[in-house]
C-alpha positions in Angstrom: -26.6 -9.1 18.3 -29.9 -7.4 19.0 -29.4 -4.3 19.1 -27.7 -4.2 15.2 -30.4 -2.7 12.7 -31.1 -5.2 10.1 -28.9 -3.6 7.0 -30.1 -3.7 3.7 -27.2 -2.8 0.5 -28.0 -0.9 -2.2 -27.7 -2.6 -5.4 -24.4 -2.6 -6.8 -23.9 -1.7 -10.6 -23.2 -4.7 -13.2 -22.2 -4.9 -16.5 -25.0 -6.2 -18.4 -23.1 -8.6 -20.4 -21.9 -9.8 -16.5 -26.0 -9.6 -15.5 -27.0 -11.8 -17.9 -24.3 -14.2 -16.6 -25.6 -13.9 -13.1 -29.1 -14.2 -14.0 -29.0 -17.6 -15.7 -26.5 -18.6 -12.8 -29.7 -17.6 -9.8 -32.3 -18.8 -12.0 -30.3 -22.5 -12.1 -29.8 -22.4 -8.5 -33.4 -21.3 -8.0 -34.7 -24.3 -10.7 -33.0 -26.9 -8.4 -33.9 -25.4 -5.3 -30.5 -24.1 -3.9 -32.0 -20.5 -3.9 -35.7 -19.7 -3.0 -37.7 -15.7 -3.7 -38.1 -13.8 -0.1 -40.7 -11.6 -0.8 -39.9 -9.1 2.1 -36.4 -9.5 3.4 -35.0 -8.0 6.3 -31.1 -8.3 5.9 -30.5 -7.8 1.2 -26.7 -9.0 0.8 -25.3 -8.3 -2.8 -24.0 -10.9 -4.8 -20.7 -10.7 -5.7 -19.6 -12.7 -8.5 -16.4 -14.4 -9.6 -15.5 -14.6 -13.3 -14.4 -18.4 -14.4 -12.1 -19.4 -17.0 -14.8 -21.2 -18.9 -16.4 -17.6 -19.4 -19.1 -18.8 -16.6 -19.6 -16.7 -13.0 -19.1 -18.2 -9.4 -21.4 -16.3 -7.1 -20.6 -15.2 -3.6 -22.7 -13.5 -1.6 -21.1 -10.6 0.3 -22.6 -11.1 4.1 -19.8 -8.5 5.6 -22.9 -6.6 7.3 -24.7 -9.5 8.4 -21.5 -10.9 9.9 -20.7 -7.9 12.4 -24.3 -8.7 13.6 -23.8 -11.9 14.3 -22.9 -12.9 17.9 -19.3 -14.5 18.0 -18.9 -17.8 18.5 -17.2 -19.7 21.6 -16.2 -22.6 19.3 -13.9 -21.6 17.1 -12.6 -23.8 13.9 -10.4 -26.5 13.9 -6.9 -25.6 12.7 -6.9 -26.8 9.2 -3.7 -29.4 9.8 -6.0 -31.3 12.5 -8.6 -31.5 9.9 -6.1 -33.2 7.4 -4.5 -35.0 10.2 -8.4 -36.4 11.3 -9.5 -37.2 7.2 -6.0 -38.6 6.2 -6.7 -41.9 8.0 -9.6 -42.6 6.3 -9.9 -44.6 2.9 -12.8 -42.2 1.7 -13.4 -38.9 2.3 -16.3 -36.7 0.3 -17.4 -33.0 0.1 -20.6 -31.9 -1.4 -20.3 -28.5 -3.8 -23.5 -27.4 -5.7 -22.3 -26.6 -9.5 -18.0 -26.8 -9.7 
Protein backbone atom coordinates (compact mmCIF):
# COMPACT_ATOMS: atom_id res chain seq x y z
CA UNK A 1 0.00 0.00 0.00
CA UNK A 2 1.71 3.25 -0.81
CA UNK A 3 0.77 5.30 1.39
CA UNK A 4 2.06 3.02 4.61
CA UNK A 5 5.46 4.46 5.96
CA UNK A 6 8.15 1.92 5.68
CA UNK A 7 8.27 0.73 9.65
CA UNK A 8 11.42 -0.03 11.10
CA UNK A 9 11.28 -2.19 14.92
CA UNK A 10 13.36 -1.44 17.60
CA UNK A 11 15.56 -4.11 18.60
CA UNK A 12 14.10 -6.46 20.93
CA UNK A 13 16.12 -7.58 24.08
CA UNK A 14 17.76 -11.17 24.12
CA UNK A 15 19.25 -13.19 26.52
CA UNK A 16 22.79 -13.48 25.64
CA UNK A 17 23.08 -17.11 26.26
CA UNK A 18 19.77 -17.05 23.50
CA UNK A 19 22.07 -14.32 21.19
CA UNK A 20 24.79 -16.50 20.84
CA UNK A 21 22.33 -19.12 19.63
CA UNK A 22 20.86 -16.79 17.05
CA UNK A 23 24.08 -15.58 15.91
CA UNK A 24 25.68 -18.86 14.83
CA UNK A 25 22.06 -19.74 13.44
CA UNK A 26 22.22 -16.11 10.86
CA UNK A 27 25.75 -16.57 10.28
CA UNK A 28 24.96 -20.41 8.85
CA UNK A 29 22.22 -19.17 6.91
CA UNK A 30 24.34 -16.19 5.67
CA UNK A 31 27.55 -18.88 4.91
CA UNK A 32 25.13 -20.74 2.54
CA UNK A 33 23.59 -17.96 1.13
CA UNK A 34 19.92 -18.22 2.57
CA UNK A 35 20.49 -14.73 4.25
CA UNK A 36 22.43 -11.79 2.56
CA UNK A 37 23.73 -7.99 4.77
CA UNK A 38 21.37 -4.93 3.56
CA UNK A 39 23.43 -2.17 4.28
CA UNK A 40 20.48 0.43 4.40
CA UNK A 41 17.12 -1.16 4.80
CA UNK A 42 13.95 0.30 4.59
CA UNK A 43 11.39 -2.06 6.36
CA UNK A 44 14.01 -3.92 9.90
CA UNK A 45 11.66 -6.91 11.02
CA UNK A 46 12.97 -8.67 14.32
CA UNK A 47 13.70 -12.06 14.54
CA UNK A 48 11.90 -14.01 16.65
CA UNK A 49 13.29 -17.22 17.60
CA UNK A 50 11.93 -20.61 18.61
CA UNK A 51 13.73 -22.73 21.12
CA UNK A 52 14.22 -26.65 19.86
CA UNK A 53 14.46 -29.65 21.93
CA UNK A 54 18.02 -30.28 20.74
CA UNK A 55 18.90 -26.98 22.64
CA UNK A 56 19.24 -25.30 19.01
CA UNK A 57 16.87 -22.09 17.85
CA UNK A 58 14.34 -21.92 14.81
CA UNK A 59 14.22 -18.41 13.55
CA UNK A 60 11.18 -16.61 12.44
CA UNK A 61 11.03 -13.42 11.33
CA UNK A 62 8.18 -11.27 12.75
CA UNK A 63 6.84 -9.40 9.40
CA UNK A 64 3.32 -8.32 11.30
CA UNK A 65 4.18 -4.56 10.17
CA UNK A 66 5.23 -5.34 6.76
CA UNK A 67 2.10 -7.49 6.29
CA UNK A 68 -0.60 -4.61 7.08
CA UNK A 69 1.39 -2.84 4.19
CA UNK A 70 1.05 -5.27 1.95
CA UNK A 71 -1.89 -5.04 -0.62
CA UNK A 72 -4.32 -8.05 -0.11
CA UNK A 73 -4.42 -10.52 -2.44
CA UNK A 74 -7.47 -11.58 -4.80
CA UNK A 75 -6.24 -15.27 -4.82
CA UNK A 76 -6.58 -16.56 -1.71
CA UNK A 77 -5.04 -20.15 -0.59
CA UNK A 78 -6.22 -23.38 -1.35
CA UNK A 79 -8.14 -25.03 1.46
CA UNK A 80 -5.61 -27.35 2.93
CA UNK A 81 -7.94 -30.76 2.30
CA UNK A 82 -7.82 -29.84 -1.64
CA UNK A 83 -4.10 -29.66 -1.34
CA UNK A 84 -4.01 -33.21 0.25
CA UNK A 85 -6.70 -34.35 -1.96
CA UNK A 86 -4.47 -32.90 -5.20
CA UNK A 87 -0.77 -34.57 -3.66
CA UNK A 88 -2.46 -37.87 -2.37
CA UNK A 89 -2.65 -39.23 -5.94
CA UNK A 90 0.75 -38.91 -6.63
CA UNK A 91 3.49 -41.69 -5.89
CA UNK A 92 6.02 -38.78 -4.88
CA UNK A 93 5.56 -35.76 -3.37
CA UNK A 94 8.67 -33.40 -2.01
CA UNK A 95 9.04 -30.10 0.11
CA UNK A 96 12.24 -28.23 0.36
CA UNK A 97 13.10 -26.79 4.10
CA UNK A 98 16.52 -25.05 4.71
CA UNK A 99 18.04 -26.67 8.08
CA UNK A 100 15.06 -29.13 10.01
Amino acid sequence: KPECPPVKQKLRRTHPDMAVKIKEEVQKQIDVGFLVTSEYPQWVANIVFVPKKDGKVCLCVDYRDLNKASPKDDFPLPHIDTLVENTAKFKVFSFMDGFS
